[in-house]
C-alpha positions in Angstrom: 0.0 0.0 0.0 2.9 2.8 0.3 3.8 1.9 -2.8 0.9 2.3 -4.2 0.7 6.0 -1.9 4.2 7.2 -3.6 3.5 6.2 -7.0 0.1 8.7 -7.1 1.2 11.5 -4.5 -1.8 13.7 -5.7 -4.5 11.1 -5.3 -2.6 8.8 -2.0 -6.4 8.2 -0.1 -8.0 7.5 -3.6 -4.9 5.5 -5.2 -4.8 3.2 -1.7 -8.7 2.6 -1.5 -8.4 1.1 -5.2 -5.7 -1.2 -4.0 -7.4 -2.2 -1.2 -11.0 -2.7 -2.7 -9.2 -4.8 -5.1 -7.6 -6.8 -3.2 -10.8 -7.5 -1.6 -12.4 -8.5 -4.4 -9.5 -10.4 -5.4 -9.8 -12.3 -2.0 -13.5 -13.3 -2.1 -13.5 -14.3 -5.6 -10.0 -15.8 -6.3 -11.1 -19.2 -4.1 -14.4 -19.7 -6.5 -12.1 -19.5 -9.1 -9.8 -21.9 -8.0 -12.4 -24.4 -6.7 -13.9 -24.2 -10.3 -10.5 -24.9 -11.8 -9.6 -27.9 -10.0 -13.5 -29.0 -10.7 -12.8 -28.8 -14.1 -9.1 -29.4 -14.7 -7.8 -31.4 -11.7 -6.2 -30.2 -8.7 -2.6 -29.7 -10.6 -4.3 -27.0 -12.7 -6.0 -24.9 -10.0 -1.9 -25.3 -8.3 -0.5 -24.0 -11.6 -2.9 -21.5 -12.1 -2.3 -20.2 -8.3 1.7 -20.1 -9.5 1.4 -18.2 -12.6 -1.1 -15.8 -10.7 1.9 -15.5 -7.6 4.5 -15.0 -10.0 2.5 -12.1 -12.1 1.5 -10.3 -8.6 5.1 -10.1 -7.4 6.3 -9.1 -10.7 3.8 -6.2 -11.1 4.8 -5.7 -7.1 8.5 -5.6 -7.9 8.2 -3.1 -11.3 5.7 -0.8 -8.6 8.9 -1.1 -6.3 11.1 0.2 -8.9 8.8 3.3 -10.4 8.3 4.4 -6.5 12.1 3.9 -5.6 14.2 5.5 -9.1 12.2 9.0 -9.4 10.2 7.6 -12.7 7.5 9.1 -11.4 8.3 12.4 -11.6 5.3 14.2 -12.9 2.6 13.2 -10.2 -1.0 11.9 -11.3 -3.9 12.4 -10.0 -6.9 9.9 -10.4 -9.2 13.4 -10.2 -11.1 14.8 -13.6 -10.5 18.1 -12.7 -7.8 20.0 -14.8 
């Protein structure tokens, strides 16, 4: 979540309640999924699908890391409409 905070500096409260209400979502739904997967593919499936799903969450994590930390971020956004 500070990532997320430094990577919108204008819109911190609005960029972390995204995050969060995603991961929410993320958390009720992502066991339906799985159950569904291993229903229909077998239990190795609904494992492999959990991996590739790990692996794409801590690259996305690690890339976040990297804008916050090297200044690429320079120009702050805002999540607002207003000019």
């Amino acid at each position: 979540m500070t990532l997320v905070g430094k990577c919108f500096p204008l819109a911190q409260s609005q960029a972390i309640g995204f995050a969060a209400t995603g991961g929410g979502i993320g958390s009720f739904l992502f066991p339906f999924l799985m159950s569904s997967i291993a229903q229909n593919w077998g239990i190795r499936a609904g494992f492999a699908t959990y991996g590739v799903f790990a692996a794409a969450m801590t690259l996305v994590s690690v890339w976040l890391a990297f804008v916050a930390n090297t200044g690429m971020n320079a120009r702050p956004v805002s999540l607002s409409r207003s000019p």
